[in-house]
KEFIKE-967614 format. One record per residue: residue in one letter; residue number from 1; y, z, x of N, C-alpha, C in turn. Coordinates in steps of 0.1 Angstrom, whole numbers, plus 5000, padded with zeros to 4 digits. Layout:
# residues N
R  rest   nr   n.y   n.z   n.x  ca.y  ca.z  ca.x   c.y   c.z   c.x
R     A  NUM     Y     Z     X     Y     Z     X     Y     Z     X
...
END
This chain:
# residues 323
R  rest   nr   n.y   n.z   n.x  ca.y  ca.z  ca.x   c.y   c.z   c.x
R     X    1  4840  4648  4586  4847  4649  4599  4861  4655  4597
R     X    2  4868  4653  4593  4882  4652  4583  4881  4671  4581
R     X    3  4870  4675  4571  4874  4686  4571  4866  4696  4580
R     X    4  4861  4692  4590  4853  4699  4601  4867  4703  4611
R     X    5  4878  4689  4610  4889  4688  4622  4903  4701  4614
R     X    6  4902  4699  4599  4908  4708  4593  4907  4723  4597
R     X    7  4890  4725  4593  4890  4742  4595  4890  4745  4609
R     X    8  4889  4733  4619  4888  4736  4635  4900  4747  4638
R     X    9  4894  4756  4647  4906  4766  4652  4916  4763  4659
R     X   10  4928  4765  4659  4937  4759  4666  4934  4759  4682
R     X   11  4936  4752  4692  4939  4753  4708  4944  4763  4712
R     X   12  4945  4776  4718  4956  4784  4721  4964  4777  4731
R     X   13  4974  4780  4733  4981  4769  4741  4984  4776  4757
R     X   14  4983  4768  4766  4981  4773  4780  4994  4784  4783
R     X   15  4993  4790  4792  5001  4798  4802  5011  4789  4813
R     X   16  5019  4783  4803  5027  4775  4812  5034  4779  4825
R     X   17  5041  4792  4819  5051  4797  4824  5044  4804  4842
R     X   18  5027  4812  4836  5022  4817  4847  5016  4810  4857
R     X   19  5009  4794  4851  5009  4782  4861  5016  4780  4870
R     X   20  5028  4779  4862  5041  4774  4870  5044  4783  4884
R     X   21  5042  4795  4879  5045  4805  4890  5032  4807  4899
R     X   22  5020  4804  4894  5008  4803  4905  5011  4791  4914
R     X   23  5017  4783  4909  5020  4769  4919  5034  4774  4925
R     X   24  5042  4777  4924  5050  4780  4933  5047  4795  4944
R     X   25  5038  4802  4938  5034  4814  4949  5027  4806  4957
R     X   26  5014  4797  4953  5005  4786  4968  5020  4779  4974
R     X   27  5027  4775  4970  5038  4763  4975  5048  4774  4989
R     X   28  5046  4784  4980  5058  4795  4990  5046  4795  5001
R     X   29  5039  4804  4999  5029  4811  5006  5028  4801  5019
R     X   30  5022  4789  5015  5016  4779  5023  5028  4773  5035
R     X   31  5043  4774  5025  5054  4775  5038  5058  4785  5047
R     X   32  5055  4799  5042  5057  4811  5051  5045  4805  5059
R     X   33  5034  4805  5059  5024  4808  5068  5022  4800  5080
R     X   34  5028  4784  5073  5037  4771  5088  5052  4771  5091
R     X   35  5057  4781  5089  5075  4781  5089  5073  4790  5107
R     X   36  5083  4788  5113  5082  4793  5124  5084  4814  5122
R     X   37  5083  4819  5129  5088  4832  5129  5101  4835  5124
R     X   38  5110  4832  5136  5121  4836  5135  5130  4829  5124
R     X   39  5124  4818  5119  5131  4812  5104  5128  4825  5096
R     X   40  5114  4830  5093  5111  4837  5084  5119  4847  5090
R     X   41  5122  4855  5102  5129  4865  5106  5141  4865  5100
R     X   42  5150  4853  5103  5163  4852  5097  5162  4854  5082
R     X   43  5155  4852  5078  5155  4845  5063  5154  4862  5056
R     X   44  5146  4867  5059  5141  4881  5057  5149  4887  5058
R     X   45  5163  4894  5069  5170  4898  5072  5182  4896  5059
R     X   46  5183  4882  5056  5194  4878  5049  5193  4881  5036
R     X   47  5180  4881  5032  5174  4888  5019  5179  4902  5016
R     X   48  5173  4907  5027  5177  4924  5027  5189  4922  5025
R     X   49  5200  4922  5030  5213  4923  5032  5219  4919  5014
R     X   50  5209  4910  5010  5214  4904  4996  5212  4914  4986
R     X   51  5197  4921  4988  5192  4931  4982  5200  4941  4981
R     X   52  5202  4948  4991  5212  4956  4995  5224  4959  4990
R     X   53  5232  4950  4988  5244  4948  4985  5248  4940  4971
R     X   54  5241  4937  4967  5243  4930  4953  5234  4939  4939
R     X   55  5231  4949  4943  5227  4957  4934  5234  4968  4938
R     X   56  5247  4976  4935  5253  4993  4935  5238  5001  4931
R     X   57  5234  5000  4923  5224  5009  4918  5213  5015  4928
R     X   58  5207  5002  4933  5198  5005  4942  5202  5010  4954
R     X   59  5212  5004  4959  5216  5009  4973  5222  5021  4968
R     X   60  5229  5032  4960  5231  5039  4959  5219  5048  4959
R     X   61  5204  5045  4952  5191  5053  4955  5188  5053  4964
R     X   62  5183  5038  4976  5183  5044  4989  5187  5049  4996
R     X   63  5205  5050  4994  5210  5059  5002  5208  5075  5000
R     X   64  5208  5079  4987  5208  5091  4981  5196  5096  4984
R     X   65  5182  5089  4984  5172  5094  4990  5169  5093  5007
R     X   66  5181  5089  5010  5176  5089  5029  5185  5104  5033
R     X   67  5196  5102  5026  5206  5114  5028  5200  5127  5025
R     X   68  5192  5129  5011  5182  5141  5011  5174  5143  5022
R     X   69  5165  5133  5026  5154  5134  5029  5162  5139  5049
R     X   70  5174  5136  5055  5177  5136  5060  5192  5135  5063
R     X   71  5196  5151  5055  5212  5149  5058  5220  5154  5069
R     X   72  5212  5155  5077  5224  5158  5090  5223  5144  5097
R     X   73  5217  5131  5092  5221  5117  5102  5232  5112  5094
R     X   74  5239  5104  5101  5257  5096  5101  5252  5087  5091
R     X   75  5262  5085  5086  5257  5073  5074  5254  5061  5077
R     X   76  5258  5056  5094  5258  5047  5097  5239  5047  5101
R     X   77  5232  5053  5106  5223  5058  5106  5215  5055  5089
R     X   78  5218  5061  5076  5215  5054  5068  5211  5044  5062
R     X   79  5229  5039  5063  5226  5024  5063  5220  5013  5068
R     X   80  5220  5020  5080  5207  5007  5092  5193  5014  5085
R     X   81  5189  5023  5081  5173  5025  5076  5173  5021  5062
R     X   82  5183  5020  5052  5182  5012  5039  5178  4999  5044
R     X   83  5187  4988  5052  5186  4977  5055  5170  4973  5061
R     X   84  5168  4981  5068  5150  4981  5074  5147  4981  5065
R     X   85  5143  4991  5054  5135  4990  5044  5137  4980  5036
R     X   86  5146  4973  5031  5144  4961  5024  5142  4949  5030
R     X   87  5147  4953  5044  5137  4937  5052  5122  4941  5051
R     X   88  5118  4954  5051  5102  4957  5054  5099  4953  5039
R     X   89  5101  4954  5031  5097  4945  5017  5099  4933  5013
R     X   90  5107  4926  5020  5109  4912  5020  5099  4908  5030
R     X   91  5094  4909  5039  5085  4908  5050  5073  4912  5041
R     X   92  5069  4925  5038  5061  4924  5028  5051  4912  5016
R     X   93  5062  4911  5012  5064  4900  5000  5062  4891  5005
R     X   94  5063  4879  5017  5063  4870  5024  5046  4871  5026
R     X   95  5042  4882  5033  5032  4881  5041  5019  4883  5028
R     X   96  5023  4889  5016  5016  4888  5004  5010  4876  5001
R     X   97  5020  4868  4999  5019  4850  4996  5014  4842  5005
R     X   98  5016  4846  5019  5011  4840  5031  4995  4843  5034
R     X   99  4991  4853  5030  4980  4862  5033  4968  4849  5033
R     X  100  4967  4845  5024  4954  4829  5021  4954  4822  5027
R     X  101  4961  4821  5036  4965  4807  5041  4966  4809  5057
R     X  102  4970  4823  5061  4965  4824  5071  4955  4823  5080
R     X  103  4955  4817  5093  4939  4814  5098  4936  4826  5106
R     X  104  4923  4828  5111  4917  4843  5117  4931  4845  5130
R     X  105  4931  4828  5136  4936  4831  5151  4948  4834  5149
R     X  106  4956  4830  5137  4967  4838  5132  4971  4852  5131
R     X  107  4960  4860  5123  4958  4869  5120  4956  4877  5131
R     X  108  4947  4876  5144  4944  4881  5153  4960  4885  5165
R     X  109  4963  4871  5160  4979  4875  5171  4991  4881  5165
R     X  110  4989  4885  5149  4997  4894  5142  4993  4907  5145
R     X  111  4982  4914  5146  4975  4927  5147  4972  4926  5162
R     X  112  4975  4941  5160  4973  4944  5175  4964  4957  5175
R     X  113  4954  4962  5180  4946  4971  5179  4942  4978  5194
R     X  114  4948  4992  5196  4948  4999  5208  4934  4999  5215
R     X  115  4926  5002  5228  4912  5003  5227  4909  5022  5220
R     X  116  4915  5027  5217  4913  5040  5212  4910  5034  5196
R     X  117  4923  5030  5192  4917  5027  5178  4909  5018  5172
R     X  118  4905  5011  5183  4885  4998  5183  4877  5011  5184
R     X  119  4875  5018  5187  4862  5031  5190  4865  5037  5181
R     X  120  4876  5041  5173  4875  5052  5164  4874  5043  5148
R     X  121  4875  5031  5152  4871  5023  5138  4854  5015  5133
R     X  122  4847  5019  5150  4832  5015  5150  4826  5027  5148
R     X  123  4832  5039  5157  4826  5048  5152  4830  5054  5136
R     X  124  4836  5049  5129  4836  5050  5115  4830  5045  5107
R     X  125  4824  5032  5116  4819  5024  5107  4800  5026  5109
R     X  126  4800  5034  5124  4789  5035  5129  4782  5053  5121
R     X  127  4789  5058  5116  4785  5073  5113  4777  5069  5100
R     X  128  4771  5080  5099  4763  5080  5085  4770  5094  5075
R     X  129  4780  5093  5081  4790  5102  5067  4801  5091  5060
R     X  130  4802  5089  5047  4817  5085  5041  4833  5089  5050
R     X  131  4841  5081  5046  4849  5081  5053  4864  5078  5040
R     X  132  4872  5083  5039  4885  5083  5031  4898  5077  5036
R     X  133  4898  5066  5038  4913  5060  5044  4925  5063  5040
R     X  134  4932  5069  5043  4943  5078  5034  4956  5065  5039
R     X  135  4961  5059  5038  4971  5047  5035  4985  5048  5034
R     X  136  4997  5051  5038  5008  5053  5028  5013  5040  5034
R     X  137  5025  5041  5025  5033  5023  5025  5040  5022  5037
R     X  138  5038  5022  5048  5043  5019  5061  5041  5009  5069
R     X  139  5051  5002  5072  5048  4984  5073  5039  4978  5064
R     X  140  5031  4971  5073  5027  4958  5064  5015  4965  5065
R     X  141  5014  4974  5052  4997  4980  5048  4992  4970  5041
R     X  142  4992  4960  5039  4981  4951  5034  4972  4942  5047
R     X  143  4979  4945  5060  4970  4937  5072  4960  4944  5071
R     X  144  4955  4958  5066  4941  4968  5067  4932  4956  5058
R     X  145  4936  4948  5056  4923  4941  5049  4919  4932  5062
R     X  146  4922  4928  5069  4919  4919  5082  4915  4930  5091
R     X  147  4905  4943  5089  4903  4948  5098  4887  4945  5102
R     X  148  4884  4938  5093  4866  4931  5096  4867  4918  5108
R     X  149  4880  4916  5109  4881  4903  5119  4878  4910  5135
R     X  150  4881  4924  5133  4879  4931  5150  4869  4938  5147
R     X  151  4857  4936  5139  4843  4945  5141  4835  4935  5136
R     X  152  4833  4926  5155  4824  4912  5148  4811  4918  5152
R     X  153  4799  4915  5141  4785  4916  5145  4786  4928  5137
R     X  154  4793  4938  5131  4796  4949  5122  4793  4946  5105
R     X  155  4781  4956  5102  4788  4955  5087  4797  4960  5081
R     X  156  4808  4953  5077  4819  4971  5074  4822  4970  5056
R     X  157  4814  4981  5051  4822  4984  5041  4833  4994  5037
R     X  158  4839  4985  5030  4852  4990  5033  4858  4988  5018
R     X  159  4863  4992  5013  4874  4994  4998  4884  4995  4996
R     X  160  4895  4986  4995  4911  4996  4991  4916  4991  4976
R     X  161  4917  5006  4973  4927  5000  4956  4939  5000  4962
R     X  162  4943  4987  4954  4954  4980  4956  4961  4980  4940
R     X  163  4971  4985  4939  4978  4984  4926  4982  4964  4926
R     X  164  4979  4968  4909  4980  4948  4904  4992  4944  4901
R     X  165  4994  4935  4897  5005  4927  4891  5002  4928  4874
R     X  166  5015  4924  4869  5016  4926  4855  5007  4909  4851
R     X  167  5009  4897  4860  5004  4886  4855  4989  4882  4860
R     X  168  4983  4883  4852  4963  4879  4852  4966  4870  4863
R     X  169  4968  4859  4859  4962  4852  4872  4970  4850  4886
R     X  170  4981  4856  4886  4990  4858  4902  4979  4872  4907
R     X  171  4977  4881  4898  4972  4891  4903  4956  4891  4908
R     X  172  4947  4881  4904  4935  4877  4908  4936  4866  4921
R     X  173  4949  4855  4919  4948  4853  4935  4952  4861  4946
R     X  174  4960  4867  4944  4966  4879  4954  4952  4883  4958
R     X  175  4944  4890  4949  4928  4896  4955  4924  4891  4962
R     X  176  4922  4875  4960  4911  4866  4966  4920  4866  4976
R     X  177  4934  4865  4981  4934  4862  4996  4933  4877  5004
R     X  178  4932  4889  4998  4931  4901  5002  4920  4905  5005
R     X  179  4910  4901  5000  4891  4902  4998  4886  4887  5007
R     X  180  4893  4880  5013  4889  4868  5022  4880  4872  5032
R     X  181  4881  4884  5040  4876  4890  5051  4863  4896  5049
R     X  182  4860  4902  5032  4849  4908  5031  4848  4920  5027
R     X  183  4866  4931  5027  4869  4939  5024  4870  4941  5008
R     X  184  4863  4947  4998  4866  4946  4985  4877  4953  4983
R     X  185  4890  4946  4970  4898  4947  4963  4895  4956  4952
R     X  186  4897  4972  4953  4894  4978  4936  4901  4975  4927
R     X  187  4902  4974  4915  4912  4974  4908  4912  4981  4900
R     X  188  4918  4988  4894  4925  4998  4885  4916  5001  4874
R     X  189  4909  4993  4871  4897  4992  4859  4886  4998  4863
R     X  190  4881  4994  4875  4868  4999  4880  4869  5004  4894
R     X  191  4880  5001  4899  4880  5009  4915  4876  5022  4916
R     X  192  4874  5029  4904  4871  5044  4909  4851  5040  4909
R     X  193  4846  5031  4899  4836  5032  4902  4830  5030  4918
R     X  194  4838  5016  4919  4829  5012  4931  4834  5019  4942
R     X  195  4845  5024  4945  4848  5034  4957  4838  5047  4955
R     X  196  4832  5049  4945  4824  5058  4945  4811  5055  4951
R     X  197  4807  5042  4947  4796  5035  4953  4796  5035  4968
R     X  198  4808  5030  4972  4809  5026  4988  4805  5042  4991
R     X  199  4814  5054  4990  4814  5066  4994  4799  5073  4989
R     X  200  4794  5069  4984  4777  5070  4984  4764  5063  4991
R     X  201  4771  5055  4999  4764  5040  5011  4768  5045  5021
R     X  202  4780  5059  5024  4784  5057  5035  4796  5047  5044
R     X  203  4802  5044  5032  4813  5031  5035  4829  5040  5033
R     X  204  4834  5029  5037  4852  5035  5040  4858  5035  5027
R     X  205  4864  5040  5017  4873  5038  5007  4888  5039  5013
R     X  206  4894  5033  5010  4912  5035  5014  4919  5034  5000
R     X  207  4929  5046  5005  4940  5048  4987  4952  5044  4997
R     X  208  4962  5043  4987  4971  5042  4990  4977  5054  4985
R     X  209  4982  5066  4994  4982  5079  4986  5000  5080  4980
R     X  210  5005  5078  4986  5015  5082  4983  5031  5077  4972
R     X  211  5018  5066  4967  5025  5064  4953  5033  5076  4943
R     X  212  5039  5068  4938  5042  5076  4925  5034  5081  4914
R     X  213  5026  5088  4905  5017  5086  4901  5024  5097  4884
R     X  214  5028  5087  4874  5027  5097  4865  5018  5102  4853
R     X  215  5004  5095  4860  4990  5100  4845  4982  5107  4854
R     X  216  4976  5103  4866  4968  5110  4870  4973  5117  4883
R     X  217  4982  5123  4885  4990  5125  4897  4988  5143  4899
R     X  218  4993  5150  4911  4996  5159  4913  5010  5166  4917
R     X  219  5021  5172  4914  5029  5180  4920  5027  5184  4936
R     X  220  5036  5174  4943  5037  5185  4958  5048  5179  4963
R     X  221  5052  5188  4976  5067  5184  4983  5066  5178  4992
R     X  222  5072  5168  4991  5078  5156  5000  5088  5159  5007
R     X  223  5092  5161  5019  5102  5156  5027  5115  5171  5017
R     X  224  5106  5182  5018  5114  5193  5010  5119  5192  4995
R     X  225  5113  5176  4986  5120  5177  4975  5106  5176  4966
R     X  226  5101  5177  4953  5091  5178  4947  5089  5171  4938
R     X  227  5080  5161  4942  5072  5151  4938  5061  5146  4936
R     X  228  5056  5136  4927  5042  5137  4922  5031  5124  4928
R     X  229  5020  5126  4932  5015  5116  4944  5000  5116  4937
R     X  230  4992  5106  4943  4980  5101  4939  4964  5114  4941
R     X  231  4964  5120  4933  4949  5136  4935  4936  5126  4937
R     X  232  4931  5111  4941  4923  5105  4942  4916  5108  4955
R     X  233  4922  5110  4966  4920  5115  4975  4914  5132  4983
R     X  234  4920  5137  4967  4913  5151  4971  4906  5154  4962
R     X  235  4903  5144  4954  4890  5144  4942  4879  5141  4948
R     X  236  4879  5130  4958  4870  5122  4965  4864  5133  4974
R     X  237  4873  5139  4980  4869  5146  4994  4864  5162  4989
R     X  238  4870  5167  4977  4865  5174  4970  4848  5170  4967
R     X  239  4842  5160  4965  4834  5155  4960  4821  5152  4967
R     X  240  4827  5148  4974  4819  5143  4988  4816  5147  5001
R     X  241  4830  5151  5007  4835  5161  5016  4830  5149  5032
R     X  242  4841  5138  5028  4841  5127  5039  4847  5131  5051
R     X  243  4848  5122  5059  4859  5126  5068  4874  5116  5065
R     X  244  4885  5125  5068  4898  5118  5062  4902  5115  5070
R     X  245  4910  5100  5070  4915  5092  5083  4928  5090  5078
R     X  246  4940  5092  5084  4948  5082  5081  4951  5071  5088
R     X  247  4958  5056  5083  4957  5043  5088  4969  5040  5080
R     X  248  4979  5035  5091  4990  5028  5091  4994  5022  5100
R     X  249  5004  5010  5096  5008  5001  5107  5024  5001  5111
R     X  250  5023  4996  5126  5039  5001  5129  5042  4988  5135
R     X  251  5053  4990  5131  5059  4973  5133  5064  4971  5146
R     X  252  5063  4963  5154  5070  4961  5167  5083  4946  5166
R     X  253  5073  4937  5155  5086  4929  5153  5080  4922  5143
R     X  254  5086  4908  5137  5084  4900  5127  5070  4898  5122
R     X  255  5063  4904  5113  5048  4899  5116  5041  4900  5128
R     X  256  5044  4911  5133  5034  4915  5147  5037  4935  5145
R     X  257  5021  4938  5142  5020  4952  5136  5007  4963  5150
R     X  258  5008  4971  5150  4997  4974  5155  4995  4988  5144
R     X  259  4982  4985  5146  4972  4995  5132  4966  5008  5137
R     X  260  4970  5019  5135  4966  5033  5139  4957  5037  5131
R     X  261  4951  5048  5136  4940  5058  5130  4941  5075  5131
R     X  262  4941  5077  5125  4940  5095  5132  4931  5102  5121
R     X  263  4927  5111  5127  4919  5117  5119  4928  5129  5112
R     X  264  4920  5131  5104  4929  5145  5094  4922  5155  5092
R     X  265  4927  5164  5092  4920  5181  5087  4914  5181  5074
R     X  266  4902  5185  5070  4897  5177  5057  4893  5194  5053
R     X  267  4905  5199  5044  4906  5207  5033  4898  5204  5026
R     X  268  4892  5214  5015  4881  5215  5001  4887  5219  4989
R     X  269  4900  5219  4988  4904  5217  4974  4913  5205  4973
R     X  270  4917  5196  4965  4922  5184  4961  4936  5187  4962
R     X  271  4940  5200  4961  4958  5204  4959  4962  5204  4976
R     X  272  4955  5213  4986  4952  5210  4997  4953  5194  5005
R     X  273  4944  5188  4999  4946  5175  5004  4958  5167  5004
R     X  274  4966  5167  4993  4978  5168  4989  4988  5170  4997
R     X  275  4986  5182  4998  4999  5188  5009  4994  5185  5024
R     X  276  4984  5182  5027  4981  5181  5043  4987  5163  5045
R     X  277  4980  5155  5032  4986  5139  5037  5001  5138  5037
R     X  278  5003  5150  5028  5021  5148  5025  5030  5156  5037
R     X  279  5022  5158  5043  5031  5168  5053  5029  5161  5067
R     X  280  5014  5148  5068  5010  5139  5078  5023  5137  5076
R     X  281  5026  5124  5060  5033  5115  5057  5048  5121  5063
R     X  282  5053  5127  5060  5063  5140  5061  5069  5137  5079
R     X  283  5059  5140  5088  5060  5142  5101  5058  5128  5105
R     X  284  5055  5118  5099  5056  5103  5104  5071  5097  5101
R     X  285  5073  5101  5095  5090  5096  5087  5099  5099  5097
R     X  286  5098  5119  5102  5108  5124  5104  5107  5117  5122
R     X  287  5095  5113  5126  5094  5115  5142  5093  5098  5144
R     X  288  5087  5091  5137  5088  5073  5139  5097  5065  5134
R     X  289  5106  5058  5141  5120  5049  5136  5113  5037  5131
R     X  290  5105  5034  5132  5094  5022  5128  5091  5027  5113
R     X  291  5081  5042  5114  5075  5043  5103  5089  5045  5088
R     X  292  5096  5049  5091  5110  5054  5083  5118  5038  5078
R     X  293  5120  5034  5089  5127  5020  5086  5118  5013  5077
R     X  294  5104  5013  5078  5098  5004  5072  5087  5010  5056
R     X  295  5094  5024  5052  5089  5029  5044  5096  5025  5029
R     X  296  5091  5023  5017  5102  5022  5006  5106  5031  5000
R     X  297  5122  5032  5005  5130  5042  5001  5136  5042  4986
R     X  298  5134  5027  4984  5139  5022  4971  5132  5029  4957
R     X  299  5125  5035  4958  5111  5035  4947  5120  5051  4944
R     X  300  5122  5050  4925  5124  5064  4921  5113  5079  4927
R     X  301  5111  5078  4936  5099  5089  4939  5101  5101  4933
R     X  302  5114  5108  4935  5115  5120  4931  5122  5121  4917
R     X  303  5125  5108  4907  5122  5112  4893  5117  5124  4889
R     X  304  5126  5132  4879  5118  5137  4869  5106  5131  4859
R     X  305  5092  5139  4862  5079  5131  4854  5082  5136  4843
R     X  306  5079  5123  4837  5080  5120  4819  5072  5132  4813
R     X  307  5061  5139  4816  5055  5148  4813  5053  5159  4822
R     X  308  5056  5169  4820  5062  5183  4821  5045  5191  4829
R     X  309  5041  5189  4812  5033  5198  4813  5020  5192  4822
R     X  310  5023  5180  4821  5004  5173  4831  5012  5174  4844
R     X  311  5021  5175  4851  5027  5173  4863  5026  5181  4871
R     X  312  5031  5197  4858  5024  5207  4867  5009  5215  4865
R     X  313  5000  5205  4858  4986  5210  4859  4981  5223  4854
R     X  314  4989  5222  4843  4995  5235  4832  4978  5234  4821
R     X  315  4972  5226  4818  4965  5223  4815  4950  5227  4823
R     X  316  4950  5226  4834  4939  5225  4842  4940  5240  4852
R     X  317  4952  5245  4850  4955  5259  4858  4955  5257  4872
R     X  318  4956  5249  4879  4959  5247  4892  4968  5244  4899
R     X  319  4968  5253  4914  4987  5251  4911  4989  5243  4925
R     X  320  5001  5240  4922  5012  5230  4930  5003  5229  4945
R     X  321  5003  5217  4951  5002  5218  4965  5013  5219  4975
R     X  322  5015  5229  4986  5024  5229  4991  5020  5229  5004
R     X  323  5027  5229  5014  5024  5228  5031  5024  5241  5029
END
């Protein structure tokens, strides 16, 4: 026994540190979701403001990228759309944690759904062609997973890759309260498979396009400056030749969103697709005080990509997508 306990392998020793933080995301989460509104309103507000201003660095990128993207508005004008956007990510972030714990009837009086956009999301679900949810980060794009709660007696499949977390198990509960409805979570490992699957059943895939993207990305212009965004979307439509929707939410106030639809011009080359969501995305920014305030301005977008030559598709000979 003695030397069975000797050569025994050692215990690996647990994940203290990520426990620790899985019990305090249930402990947050479970307070946002019974905390009144306007507590979480104030609270969120005062965050921004902290964010804001206690980093020079950052608030110097959001400003520098609102003033490009829009330099004939007053700074003062600016500065109130930095401040949105970091309440729209603290709001965010809140509603991430909260997401499990929310009940349907909860959920139902956060979303608000026009009767145009109930018909144009049955008939999406009712057609027998695939369908491409084109996504960008505008309000709270994680409510698109509660969209099986308003197509009762509906099968809906439906898919969104969802970029993960750096930690295993924060990043598998986050799924499971995102996938509660019935909507699959892809993940980065196999989301291309199964989004392929869905778009071969006839089901919804949703990207979130307008990430940053520096491995699999493409070259096109944003808001007149040149930047690199997700070709998943014009791979797909290249591929399949679905119909392209775009789906975003606009905020009216604290956790209360209403969720749009529109259809999109569905180009046949993938550079094309590119420039048509980027020029949607483009004309939502410039014309919605909602979609702009609640976009992240924070995020290096227009970085120089670490690689030159994959960025501009120097390899593959295909050129830049432009409007």
């Amino acid at each position: 026994i003695r030397d069975r306990a000797k050569h025994r392998p050692p215990r690996k020793p647990e994940n203290a540190p990520e426990s620790k933080l899985i019990f305090l995301a249930r402990s947050f989460g479970w307070l946002f979701a019974h905390s009144p509104r306007f507590v979480l309103a104030t609270l969120a507000s005062l965050l921004a403001r902290l964010i804001f201003h206690a980093s020079p660095a950052r608030k110097r990128l959001l400003l520098a990228n609102l003033h490009h993207a829009f330099p004939d508005m007053p700074r003062v004008w600016l500065v109130r759309t930095a401040l949105n956007s970091c309440r729209q990510r603290v709001e965010n972030r809140f509603l991430a944690l909260a997401l499990p714990h929310l009940s349907e009837r909860r959920l139902r009086s956060m979303i608000h759904l026009t009767a145009g956009t109930r018909e144009h999301l049955l008939d999406l679900l009712n057609a027998k062609r695939p369908a491409v949810l084109a996504i960008p980060q505008v309000g709270a794009w994680e409510l698109a997973t509660a969209l099986p709660l308003f197509c009762p007696g509906h099968r809906v499949k439906l898919g969104i890759a969802y970029p993960g977390v750096d930690r295993p198990k924060l990043d598998r509960w986050l799924r499971r309260g995102r996938s509660r409805f019935g909507v699959g979570i892809l993940t980065p490992e196999n989301g291309m498979l199964e989004g392929l699957a869905l778009l071969r059943d006839n089901g919804l895939f949703g990207v979130l396009f307008d990430q940053w993207h520096t491995v699999r990305g493409i070259q096109a212009l944003l808001l007149d400056r040149l930047t690199t965004v997700s070709e998943l979307p014009g791979i797909l439509v290249e591929r399949f030749q679905p119909r392209l929707v775009g789906l975003y939410t606009e905020r009216i106030s604290f956790w209360h969103y209403t969720i749009r639809l529109t259809e999109r011009p569905v180009p046949r080359r993938a550079a094309a697709v590119a420039a048509e969501l980027n020029a949607w995305l483009e004309k939502l920014l410039r014309t919605s005080d909602s979609a702009c305030g609640s976009w992240p301005w924070s995020t290096e977008r227009w970085k120089p990509h670490p690689s030159p030559h994959n960025a501009l598709c120097l390899d593959r000979r295909r050129p830049l997508a432009h409007n």
